[in-house]
C-alpha positions as CSV (number, residue, x, y, z in Angstrom):
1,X,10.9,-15.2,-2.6
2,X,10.0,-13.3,-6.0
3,X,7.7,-11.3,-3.9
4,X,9.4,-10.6,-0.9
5,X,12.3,-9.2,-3.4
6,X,10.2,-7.0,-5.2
7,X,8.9,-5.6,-2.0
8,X,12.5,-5.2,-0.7
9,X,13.7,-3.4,-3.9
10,X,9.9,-1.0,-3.8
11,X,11.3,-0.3,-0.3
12,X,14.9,1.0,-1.6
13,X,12.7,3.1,-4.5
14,X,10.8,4.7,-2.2
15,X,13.2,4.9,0.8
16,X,16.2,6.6,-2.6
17,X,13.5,8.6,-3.5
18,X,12.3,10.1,-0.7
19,X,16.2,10.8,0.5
20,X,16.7,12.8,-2.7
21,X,13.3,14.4,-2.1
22,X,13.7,15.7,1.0
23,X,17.7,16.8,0.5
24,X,16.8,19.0,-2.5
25,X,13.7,20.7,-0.6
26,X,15.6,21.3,2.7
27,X,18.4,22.9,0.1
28,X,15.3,25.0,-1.1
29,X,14.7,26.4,2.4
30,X,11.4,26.5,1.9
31,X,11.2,29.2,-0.6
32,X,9.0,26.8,-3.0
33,X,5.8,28.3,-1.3
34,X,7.1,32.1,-2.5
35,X,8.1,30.8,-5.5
36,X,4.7,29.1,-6.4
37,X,2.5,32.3,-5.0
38,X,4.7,34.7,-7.2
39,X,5.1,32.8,-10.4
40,X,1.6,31.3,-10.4
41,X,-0.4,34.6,-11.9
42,X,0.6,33.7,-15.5
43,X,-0.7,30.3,-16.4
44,X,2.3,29.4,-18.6
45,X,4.5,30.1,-16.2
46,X,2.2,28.6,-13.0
47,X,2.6,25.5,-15.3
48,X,6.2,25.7,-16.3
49,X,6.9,26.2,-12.1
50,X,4.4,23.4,-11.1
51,X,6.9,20.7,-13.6
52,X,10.0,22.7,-12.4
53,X,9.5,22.4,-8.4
54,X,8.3,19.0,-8.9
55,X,10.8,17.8,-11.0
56,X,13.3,19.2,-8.5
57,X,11.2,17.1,-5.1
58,X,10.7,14.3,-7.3
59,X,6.5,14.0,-6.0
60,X,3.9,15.5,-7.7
61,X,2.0,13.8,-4.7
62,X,3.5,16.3,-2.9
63,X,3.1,19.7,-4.6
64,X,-0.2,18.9,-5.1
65,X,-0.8,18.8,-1.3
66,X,1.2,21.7,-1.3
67,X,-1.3,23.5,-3.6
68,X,-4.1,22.2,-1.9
69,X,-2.5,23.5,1.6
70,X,-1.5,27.1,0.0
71,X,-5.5,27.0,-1.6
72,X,-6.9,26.8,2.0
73,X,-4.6,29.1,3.8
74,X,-5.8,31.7,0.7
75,X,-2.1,31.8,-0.4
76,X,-3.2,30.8,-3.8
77,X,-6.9,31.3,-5.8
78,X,-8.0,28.0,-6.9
79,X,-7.4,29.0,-10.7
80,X,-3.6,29.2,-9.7
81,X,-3.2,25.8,-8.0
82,X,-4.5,24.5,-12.0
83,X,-1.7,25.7,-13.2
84,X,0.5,24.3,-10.8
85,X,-1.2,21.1,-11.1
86,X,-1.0,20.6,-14.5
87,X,2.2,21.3,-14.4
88,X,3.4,19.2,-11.4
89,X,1.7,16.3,-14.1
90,X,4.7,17.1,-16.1
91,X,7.6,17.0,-13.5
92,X,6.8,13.5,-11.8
93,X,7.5,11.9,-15.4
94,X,11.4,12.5,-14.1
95,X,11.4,9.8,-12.1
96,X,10.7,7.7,-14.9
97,X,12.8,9.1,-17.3
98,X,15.7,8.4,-14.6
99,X,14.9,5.0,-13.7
100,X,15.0,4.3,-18.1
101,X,18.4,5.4,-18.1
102,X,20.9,2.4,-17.9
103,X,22.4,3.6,-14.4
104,X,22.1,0.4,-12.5
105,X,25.9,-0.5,-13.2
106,X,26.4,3.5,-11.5
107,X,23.6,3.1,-9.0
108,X,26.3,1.8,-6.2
109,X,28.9,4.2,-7.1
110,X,26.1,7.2,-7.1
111,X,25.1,6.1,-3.5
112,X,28.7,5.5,-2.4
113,X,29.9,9.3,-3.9
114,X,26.9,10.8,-2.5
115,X,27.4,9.5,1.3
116,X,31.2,10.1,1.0
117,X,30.0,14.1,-0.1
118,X,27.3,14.2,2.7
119,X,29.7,12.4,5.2
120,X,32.9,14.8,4.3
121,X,31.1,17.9,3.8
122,X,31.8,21.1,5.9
123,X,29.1,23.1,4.6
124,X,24.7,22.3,4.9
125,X,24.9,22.9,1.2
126,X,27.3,20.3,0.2
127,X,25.8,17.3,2.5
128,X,22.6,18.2,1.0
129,X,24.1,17.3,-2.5
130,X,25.2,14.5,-1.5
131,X,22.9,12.9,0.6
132,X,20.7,13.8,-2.7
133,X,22.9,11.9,-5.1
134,X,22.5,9.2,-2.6
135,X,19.1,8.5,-2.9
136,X,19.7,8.8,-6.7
137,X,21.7,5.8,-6.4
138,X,19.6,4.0,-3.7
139,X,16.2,4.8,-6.2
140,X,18.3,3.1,-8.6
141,X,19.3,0.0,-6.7
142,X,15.7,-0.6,-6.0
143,X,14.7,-0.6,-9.5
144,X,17.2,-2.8,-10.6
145,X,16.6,-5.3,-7.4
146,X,12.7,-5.0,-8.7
147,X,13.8,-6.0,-12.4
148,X,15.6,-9.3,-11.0
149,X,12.6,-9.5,-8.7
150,X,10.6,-9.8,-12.0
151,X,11.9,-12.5,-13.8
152,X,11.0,-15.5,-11.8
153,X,7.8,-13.8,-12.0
154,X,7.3,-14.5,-15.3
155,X,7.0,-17.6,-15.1
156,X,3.9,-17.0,-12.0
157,X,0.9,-18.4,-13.7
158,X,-1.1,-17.1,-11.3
159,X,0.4,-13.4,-12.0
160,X,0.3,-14.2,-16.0
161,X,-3.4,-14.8,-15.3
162,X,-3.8,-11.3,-13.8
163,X,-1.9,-9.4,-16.6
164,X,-3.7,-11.3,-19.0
165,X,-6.9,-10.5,-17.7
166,X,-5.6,-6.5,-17.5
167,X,-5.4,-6.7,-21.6
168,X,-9.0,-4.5,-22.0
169,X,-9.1,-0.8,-21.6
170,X,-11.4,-0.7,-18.9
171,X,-9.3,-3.6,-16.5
172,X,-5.8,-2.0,-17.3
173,X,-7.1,1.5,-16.1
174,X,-8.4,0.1,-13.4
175,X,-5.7,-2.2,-12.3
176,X,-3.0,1.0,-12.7
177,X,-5.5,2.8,-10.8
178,X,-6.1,1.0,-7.8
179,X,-2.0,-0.2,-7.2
180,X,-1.8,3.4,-7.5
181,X,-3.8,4.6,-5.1
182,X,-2.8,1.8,-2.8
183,X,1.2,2.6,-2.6
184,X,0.4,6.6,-2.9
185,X,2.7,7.1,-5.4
186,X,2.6,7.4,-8.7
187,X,6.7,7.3,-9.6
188,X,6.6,4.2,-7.6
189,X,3.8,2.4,-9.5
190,X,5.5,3.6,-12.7
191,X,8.8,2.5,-11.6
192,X,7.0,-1.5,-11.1
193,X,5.5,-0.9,-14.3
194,X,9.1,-0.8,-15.8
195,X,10.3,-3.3,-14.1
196,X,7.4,-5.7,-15.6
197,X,7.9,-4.9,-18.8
198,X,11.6,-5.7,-18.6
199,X,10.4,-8.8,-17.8
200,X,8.0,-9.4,-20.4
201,X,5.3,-9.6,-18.1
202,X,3.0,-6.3,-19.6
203,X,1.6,-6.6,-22.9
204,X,2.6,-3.8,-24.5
205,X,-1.2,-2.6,-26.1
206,X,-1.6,-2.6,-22.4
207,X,1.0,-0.8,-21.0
208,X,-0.6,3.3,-22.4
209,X,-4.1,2.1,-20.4
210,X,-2.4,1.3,-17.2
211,X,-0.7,4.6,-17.3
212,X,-3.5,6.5,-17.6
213,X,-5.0,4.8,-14.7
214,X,-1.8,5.4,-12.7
215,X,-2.4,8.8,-13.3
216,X,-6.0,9.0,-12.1
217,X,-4.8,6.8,-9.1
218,X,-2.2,9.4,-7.6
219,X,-5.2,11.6,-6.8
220,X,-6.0,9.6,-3.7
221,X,-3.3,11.6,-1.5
222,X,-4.9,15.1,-2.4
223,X,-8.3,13.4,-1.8
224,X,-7.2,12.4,1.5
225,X,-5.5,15.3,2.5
226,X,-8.3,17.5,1.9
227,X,-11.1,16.1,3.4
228,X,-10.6,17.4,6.9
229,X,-9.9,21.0,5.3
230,X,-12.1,23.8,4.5
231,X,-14.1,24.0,1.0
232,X,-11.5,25.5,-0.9
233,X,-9.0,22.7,-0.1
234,X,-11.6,19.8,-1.5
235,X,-12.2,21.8,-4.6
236,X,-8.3,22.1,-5.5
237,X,-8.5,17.9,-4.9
238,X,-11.4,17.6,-7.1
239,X,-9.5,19.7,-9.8
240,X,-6.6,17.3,-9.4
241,X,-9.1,14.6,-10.2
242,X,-11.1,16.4,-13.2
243,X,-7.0,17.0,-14.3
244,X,-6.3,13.4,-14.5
245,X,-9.7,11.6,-15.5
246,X,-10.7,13.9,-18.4
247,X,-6.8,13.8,-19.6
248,X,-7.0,10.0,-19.5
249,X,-10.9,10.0,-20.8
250,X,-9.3,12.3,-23.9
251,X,-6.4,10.5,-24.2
252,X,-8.0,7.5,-24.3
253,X,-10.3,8.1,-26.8
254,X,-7.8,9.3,-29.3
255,X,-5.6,6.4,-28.6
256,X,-7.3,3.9,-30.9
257,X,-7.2,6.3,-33.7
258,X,-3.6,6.6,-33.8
259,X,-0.3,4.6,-34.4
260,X,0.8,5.4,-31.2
261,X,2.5,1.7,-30.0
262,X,4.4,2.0,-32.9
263,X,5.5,5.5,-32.3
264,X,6.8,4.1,-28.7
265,X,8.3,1.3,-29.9
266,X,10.2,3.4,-32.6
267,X,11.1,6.0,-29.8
268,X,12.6,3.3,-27.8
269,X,13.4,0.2,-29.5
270,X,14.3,-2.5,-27.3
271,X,14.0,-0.9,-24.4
272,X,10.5,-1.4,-22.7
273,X,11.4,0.6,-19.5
274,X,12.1,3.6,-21.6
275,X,8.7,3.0,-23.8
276,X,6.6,3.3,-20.6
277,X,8.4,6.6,-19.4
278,X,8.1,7.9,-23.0
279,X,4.4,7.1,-22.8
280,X,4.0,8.7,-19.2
281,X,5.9,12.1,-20.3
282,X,3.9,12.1,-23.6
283,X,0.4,11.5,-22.2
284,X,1.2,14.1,-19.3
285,X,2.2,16.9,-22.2
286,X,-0.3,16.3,-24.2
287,X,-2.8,16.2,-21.5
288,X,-2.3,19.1,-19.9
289,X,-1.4,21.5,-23.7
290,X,-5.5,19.8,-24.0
291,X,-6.7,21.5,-20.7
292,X,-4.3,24.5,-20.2
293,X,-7.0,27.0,-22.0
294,X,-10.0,25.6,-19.8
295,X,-7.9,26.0,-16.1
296,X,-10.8,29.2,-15.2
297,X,-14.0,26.5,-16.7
298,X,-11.8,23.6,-14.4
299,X,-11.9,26.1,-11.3
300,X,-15.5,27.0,-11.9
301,X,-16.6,23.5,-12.3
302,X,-14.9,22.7,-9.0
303,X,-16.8,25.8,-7.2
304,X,-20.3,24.5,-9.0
305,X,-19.7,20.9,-7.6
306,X,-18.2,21.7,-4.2
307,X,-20.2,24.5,-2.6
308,X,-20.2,26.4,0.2
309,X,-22.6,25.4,3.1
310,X,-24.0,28.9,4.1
311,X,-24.9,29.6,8.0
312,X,-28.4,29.8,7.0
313,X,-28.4,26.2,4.7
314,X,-26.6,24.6,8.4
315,X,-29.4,25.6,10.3
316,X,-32.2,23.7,7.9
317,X,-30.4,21.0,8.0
318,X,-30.6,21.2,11.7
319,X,-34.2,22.1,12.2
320,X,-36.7,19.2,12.9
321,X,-39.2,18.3,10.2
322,X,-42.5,19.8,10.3
């Protein structure tokens, strides 16, 4: 029952979420693609756009398949789509920073205001608000129906097993990883996160590892999306991944060197939901001040390890041995 609740209230997340999404683009008219080609030739401010559009769509899934769509119709070099990458790393930590807030008591009023404004509104404008501060409130719901959904979980031996077993580096990483990948969404997989650790059910030296593997887990979706695209698309997805693994690899090194549970804790007290998006913003920030002077070695690295087949290297490959 635990179960089918949690998937019920991951449904309303992700059903909120992409309502919100979707209302704020269409209000965009899809100017993003202008605003990303003419704002991307400065890497501070390619950065500062990449967290600001995907702040505003609430999927950093998306603009990065955005980037990697722009990359292969030559809209955008490969050293620009870095910067909007790194900085698309920076806006998805909303989500999180949203669902730490203590809006469940608001969530039905949000969704209920939002529908009246989309229902009553004369104008494209104003339904678009609201139907955006309805999936506010619907993203809402769902994380608070996945918090209740947690706490009979608790007491799951089988699932206290599994997050027991998640307490080393290498199995939290990989754990936050693969659930990633699996749902395609990183705000989502965050957004469980929180709702575990409401519950008591993360450990909390374990909670910075299985962000960082949430991180390199998102990267599926860019993978995916490139692979029937030209050569040019699958290097802007293997920068995505290079973004996200060497970020975690550096952040992870650093990590046991430095106070930085406590720091969390002390940033958040009592309040494990808001610990984990802290940790998400910060490691995202950090990560991507790390790699913002290497974007041109990241693009080059990309072009080294995803080359061009040439006419003449096709037709060797199709003449018969000798």
């Amino acid at each position: 029952m635990a179960a089918m609740l949690l998937t019920a209230g991951l449904g309303l997340f992700l059903f909120g979420m992409q309502m919100m999404s979707g209302s704020l683009e269409a209000a965009a008219q899809g100017r993003m693609e202008g605003w990303l080609r003419r704002l991307t030739g400065n890497r501070i401010l390619g950065v500062l756009m990449g967290a600001a559009v995907t702040a505003l769509v609430q999927s950093s899934t998306a603009i990065t398949v955005l980037a990697v769509g722009l990359v292969d119709r030559g809209i955008l070099s490969l050293t620009q789509a870095v910067w909007i990458i790194l900085g698309a790393n920076i806006g998805t930590t909303v989500t999180g920073q949203l669902c730490a807030l203590d809006l469940g008591r608001l969530a039905p009023i949000l969704a209920s205001l939002g529908m009246a404004v989309n229902l009553s509104g004369r104008r494209p404008h104003m339904r678009r608000a609201g139907s955006a501060l309805a999936g506010l409130g619907v993203m809402l719901i769902g994380m608070r129906v996945m918090e209740t959904a947690a706490l009979p979980l608790g007491r799951s031996r089988f699932l206290l097993g599994l997050m027991m077993r998640m307490r080393s580096p290498l199995a939290a990483m990989a754990g936050g990883a693969l659930f990633t990948a699996l749902i395609q969404s990183s705000s989502a997989s965050v957004a469980i996160l929180q709702a575990l650790a409401v519950s008591g059910l993360v450990a909390p030296e374990s909670e910075t590892y299985i962000v960082l593997g949430q991180n390199i887990g998102t990267c599926v979706t860019a993978i995916l999306a490139a692979a029937p695209l030209g050569v040019n698309a699958r290097r802007t997805a293997l920068v995505h991944l290079l973004v996200n693994v060497l970020g975690a690899a550096a952040f992870a090194g650093i990590y046991p060197f430095i106070p930085f549970d406590r720091w969390m804790r002390a940033l958040a007290p009592g309040n494990p939901a808001g610990r984990i998006a802290n940790i998400h913003l910060i490691f995202n920030a950090v990560s991507t001040l790390l790699l913002l002077p290497f974007g041109g070695g990241l693009a080059g690295l990309a072009e080294r390890l995803v080359r061009e087949r040439t006419a003449a290297g096709a037709r060797r490959k199709r003449l018969p041995e000798e």
